[in-house]
N, C-alpha and C positions, 0 to 999 in steps of 0.2 A: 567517802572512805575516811577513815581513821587518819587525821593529821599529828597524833603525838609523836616521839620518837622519844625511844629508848633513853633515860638520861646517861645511861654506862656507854654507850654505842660509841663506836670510834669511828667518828663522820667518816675519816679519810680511808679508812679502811674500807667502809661499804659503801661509800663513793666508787672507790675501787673494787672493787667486786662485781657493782651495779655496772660498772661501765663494762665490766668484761661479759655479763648476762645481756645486756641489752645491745654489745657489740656499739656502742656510744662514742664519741668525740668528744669531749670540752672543748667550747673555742671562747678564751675568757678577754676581753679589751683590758686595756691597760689602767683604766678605773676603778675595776673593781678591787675589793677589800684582798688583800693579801692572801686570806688563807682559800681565797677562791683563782688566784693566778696559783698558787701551791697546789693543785691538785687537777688544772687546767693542760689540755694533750697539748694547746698550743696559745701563744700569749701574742696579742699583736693590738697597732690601730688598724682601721676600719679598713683599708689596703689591702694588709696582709689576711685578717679574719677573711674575706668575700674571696680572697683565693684559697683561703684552705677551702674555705664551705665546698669552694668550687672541683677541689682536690679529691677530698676526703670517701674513703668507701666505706663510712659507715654506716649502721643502719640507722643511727638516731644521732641528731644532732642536739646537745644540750649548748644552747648559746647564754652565757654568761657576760650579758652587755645592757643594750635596751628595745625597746620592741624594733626600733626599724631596723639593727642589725639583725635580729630573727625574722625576719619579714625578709631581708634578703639575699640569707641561706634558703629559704623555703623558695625565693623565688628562681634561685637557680638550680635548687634539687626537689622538686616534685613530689621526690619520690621517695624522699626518705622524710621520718617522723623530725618536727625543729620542737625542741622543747625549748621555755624561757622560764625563769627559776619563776618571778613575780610578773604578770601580765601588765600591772601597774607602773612597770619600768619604763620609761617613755622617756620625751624627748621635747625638752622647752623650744630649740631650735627647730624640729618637725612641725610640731604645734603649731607655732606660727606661719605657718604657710598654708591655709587650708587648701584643699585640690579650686574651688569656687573660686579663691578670690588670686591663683596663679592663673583659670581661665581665662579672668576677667583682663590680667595685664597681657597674657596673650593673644588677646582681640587687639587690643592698642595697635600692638606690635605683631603685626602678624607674618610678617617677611623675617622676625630673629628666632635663633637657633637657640634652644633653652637647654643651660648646662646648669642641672640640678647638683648641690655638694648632696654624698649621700644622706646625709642626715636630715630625711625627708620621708614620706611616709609613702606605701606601694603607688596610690594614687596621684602623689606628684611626679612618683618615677616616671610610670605610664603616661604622664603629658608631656615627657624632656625626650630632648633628641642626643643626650650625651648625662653620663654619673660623672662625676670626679669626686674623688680624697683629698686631703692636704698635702696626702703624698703624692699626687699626678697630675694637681687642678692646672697646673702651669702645659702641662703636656696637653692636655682636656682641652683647654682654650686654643692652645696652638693650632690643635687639628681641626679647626674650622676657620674655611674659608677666611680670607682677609679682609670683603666683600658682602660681607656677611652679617647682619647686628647680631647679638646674644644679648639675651634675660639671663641673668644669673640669678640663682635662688637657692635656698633663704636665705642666708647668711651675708650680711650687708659689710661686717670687720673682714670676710677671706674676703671677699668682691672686690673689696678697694684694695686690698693688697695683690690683689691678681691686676686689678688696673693697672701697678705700678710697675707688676712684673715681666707683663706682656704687652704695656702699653695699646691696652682694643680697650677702644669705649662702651662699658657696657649698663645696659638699662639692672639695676641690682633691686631685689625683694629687699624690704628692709625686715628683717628676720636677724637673729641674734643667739648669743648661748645666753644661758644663766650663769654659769660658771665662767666663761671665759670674759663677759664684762664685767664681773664685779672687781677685778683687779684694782686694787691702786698706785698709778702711776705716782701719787705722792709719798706715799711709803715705801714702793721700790727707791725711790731716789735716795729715800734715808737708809734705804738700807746700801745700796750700792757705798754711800758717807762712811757705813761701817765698816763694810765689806770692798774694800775698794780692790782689790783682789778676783772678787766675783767678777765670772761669767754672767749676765743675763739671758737666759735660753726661753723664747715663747714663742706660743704657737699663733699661725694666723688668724684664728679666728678671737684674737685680741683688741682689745680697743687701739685706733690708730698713738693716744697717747701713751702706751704700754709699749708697741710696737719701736715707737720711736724712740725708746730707751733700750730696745736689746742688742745687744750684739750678734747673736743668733736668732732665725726665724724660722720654724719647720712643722714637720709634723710629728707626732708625737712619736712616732716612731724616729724621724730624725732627730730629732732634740735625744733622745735616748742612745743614738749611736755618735750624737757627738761628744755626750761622759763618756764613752766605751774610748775616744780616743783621747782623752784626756785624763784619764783615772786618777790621779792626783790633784783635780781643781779643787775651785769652790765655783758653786754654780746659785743664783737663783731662779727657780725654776715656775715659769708663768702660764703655768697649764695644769691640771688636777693631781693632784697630788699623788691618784694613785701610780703614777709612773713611778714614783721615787722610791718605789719595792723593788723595782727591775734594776734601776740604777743601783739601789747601794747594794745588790747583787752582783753586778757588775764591776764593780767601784767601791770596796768598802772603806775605802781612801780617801775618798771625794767626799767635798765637803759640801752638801747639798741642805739648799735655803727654801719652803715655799712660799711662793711669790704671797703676799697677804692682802685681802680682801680689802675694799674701802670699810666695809665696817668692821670695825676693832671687837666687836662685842659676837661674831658668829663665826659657824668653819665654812663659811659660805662658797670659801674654793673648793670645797668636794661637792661634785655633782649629787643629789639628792634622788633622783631617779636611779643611776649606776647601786649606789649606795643601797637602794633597797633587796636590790640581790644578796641573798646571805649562806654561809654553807648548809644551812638546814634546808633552807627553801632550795638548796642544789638540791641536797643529798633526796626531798621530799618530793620534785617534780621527777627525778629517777624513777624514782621506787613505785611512784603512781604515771607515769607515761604522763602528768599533766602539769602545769597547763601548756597545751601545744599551740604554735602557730600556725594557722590556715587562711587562706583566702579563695576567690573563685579564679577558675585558671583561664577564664579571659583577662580578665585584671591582671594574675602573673604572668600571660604571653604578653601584654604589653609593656609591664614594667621589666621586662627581659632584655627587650630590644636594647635598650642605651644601656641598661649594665654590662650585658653582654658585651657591646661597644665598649666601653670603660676597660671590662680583664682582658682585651681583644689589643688595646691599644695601651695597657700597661706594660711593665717590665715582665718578664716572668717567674722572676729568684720571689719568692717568699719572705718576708723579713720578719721580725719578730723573733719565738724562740719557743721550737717544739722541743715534747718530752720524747 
């Protein structure tokens, strides 16, 4: 099919339109480029998207994130079409955890309970006995046994910060973001010299030497409603930048810094997979129903179990910010 688009066309207009034909949802993370949280039903982190998914009666879901959040709309609605603007959207933190070699440590350890962070791909789900977010991993951990060992996966910066939080020792993937460790702790410090004023707000999947410089630590949805209760700070803000649409939305008061990369010379703190979502490739997988996300539904009845577990044992309020 035909991939051009109109150059007069007013994306947002037949974005809208498209959604009222197709009876559509946008559910866009906090990452993506602005003009694609501007025309998203509802804006959230990974927490609150997997309950709209979970909510929503529409008949097509357009997820504006990266594959393994449309992997996990599809996996709790079957039944409805997941569209993902760029299939290429993926996820360095997934990546690294292939399903084979989380096998492999769970032979070791065959007696631990394996609490996967979502950002893992269908087939690790399917091998964990519990999801967590950033916003519930603390809750996630607690509800297993005391008695008990846990594999934590992938994510090696949340793990050690769950260590700290819930004091349980656990066996951790060493799995990472691309974005959340390129931070530098040496140029936060000069900037805080500057800014001595500044909040420092980061998320946990930060290097422990980032971590140890914030004053704040949350999840991206947390970091975002602690500007909502400060509207007049200054903040440097240690997690992707694309939150900081939501914030001075919220806050056009607030004085907001992004945390800056060790390398001086790239924009290395925006995610580059989030990043390849764009409103054309929105407006283009609309209009052609493609490209969709599918999988075989033995594969999604297993990676059910622990998510389901997960919205089961979450809060139930929504957070984020529907239209």
């Amino acid at each position: 099919m035909q991939k051009s688009i109109d150059p007069n066309l007013d994306l947002f207009e037949a974005i809208a339109e498209l959604k009222q034909e197709r009876n559509a949802v946008i559910l866009a993370h906090y990452y993506q480029d602005p003009d694609i949280q501007d025309v998203a039903d509802f804006i959230g982190d990974s927490l609150a998207l997997a309950q709209a998914a979970a909510k929503t009666e529409a008949d097509v879901i357009v997820f504006a994130g990266v594959h393994f959040m449309a992997e996990g709309a599809k996996i709790i609605n079957p039944g409805k079409t997941v569209l993902l603007p760029d299939l290429a959207a993926g996820c360095s933190l997934a990546d690294s955890c292939p399903p084979e070699g989380l096998a492999a440590l769970k032979e070791q350890y065959p007696d631990h309970a394996v609490v996967s962070y979502i950002n893992c791909s269908a087939e690790v789900k399917a091998m964990s006995d519990l999801i967590c977010t950033s916003s519930n991993a603390v809750r996630m951990i607690n509800s297993i046994p005391l008695d008990r060992g846990i594999i934590f996966a992938p994510d090696q910066n949340l793990g050690r910060y769950l260590i700290k939080q819930t004091g349980r020792d656990m066996v951790l993937w060493q799995g990472s973001c691309i974005v959340h460790e390129t931070f530098s702790a040496r140029r936060i410090t000069a900037l805080k010299v500057q800014h001595p004023d500044a909040t420092v707000i980061a998320h946990p999947e930060c290097e422990e030497s980032v971590l140890a410089l914030a004053d704040v630590i949350g999840s991206t949805q947390a970091l975002r409603d602690h500007v909502r209760k400060h509207p007049r700070g200054s903040f440097i803000v240690a997690t992707e930048p694309g939150i900081m649409h939501q914030m001075r939305k919220d806050c056009p008061q607030a004085v907001l810094i992004a945390a800056p990369p060790k390398d001086e010379t790239c924009a290395c703190n925006e995610c580059p997979f989030m990043r390849l979502n764009t409103l054309e490739k929105l407006y283009l997988c609309m209009r052609d129903m493609t490209p969709e996300v599918t999988m075989p539904e033995g594969l999604r009845l297993r990676a059910l179990a622990p998510l389901q577990r997960m919205l089961d044992l979450s809060a139930p309020a929504l957070a984020g910010s529907a239209r």
